[in-house]
Phi, psi and omega in degrees: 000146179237133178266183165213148167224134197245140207209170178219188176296324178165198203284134166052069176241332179119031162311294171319331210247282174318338166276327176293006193261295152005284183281339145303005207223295134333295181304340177300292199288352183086004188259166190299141161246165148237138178210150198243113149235128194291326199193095185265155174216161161089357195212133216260185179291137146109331175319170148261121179276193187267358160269021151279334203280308184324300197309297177324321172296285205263008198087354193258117188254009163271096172232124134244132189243102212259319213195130174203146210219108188317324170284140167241089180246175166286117182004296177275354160261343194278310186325281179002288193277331187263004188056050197227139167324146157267160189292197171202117165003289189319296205294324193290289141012263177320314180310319188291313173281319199314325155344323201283003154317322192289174184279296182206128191283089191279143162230135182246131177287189158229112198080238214265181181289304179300349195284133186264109189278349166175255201266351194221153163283196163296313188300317181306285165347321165275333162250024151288328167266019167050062163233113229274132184262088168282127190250118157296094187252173200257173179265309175277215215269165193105329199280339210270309178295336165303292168327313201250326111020268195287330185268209152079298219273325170293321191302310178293000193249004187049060159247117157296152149243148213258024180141178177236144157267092171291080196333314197240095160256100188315131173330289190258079207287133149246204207328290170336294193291317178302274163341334213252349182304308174287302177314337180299290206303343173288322160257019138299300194093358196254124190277168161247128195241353171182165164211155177277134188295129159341151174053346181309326168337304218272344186306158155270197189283349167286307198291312192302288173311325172296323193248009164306301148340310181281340174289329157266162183307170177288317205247019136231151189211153189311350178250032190235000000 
């Protein structure tokens, strides 16, 4: 089994729309997906979340949900505000190899790499499973000091990261965005291995899976 674990910059950047582009991409190429969120928030029991939204995307039918908490809030406050067990490093873990059938395995955090999913972070999560961190970033302005932020931050904790993701790339980027294109990967040290088109979240799942594959370079792929 290969984990992958996909984290952003922060809060509503594309994460979801990027792990279902992942897992579309993958399921392209023939191999098996999984994809785990450890800690959902903001969606009540019965709701559909965001691995309902993966699965409408990508096609992926291994989806597992260790927690879920009505506020949309940060994990560990929303556990709180609900009178509910916070996750735990251990059960997340377990949970996750139950998993190792799959080629691969995705887990999406919640918000940022540091946002506390119960007892623990993502970066903690990640080097309990020794697993390479793809980071979902924003396009304007602001993205360079976020980014190099969260990379800086795998680097001291010795987690790779296995790329930058522009989660959202605007039809008509401007000035920023054009520039910040180049500059991510220059000041990070990180290649940028794909970004996603503005709106693809809303395509349905034949456009999304056909052109997902193309959002990232030739030459990465989630098992590196």
């Amino acid at each position: 089994m290969s984990v992958l674990l996909v984290t952003g910059t922060s809060t509503e950047v594309g994460k979801t729309v990027v792990t279902a582009a992942v897992a579309a991409a993958t399921l392209a190429v023939g191999r098996s997906v999984a994809v785990c969120k450890p800690g959902q928030t903001g969606v009540a029991a019965g709701e559909p979340g965001d691995l309902a939204e993966i699965e409408r995307l990508s096609g992926v039918t291994r989806t597992s949900e260790f927690a879920r908490y009505p506020d949309p809030l940060a994990p560990d406050t929303a556990a709180h505000r609900a009178g509910l067990p916070e996750l735990t490093l251990a059960e997340t873990v377990a949970g996750i190899a139950a998993l190792d059938d799959a080629d691969l395995t995705l887990v999406e955090g919640a918000g940022g790499l540091l946002v506390r999913l119960g007892d623990f972070t993502l970066l903690d999560l990640a080097q309990k499973l020794d697993a390479p961190v793809l980071l979902v970033t924003a396009a304007g302005l602001g993205t360079l000091n976020h980014t190099e932020l969260t990379t800086r931050a795998l680097h001291s904790a010795g987690v790779r990261c296995a790329g930058l993701v522009i989660g959202s790339w605007p039809a008509e980027p401007d000035l920023a965005a054009t520039c910040n294109r180049v500059d991510l990967p220059r000041v990070t040290g990180v290649d940028l291995v794909g970004a996603v088109p503005e709106g693809a979240g809303s395509w349905g799942r034949d456009r999304f899976a056909a052109a997902a594959p193309g959002w990232f370079t030739p030459d990465w792929s989630p098992f590196t």
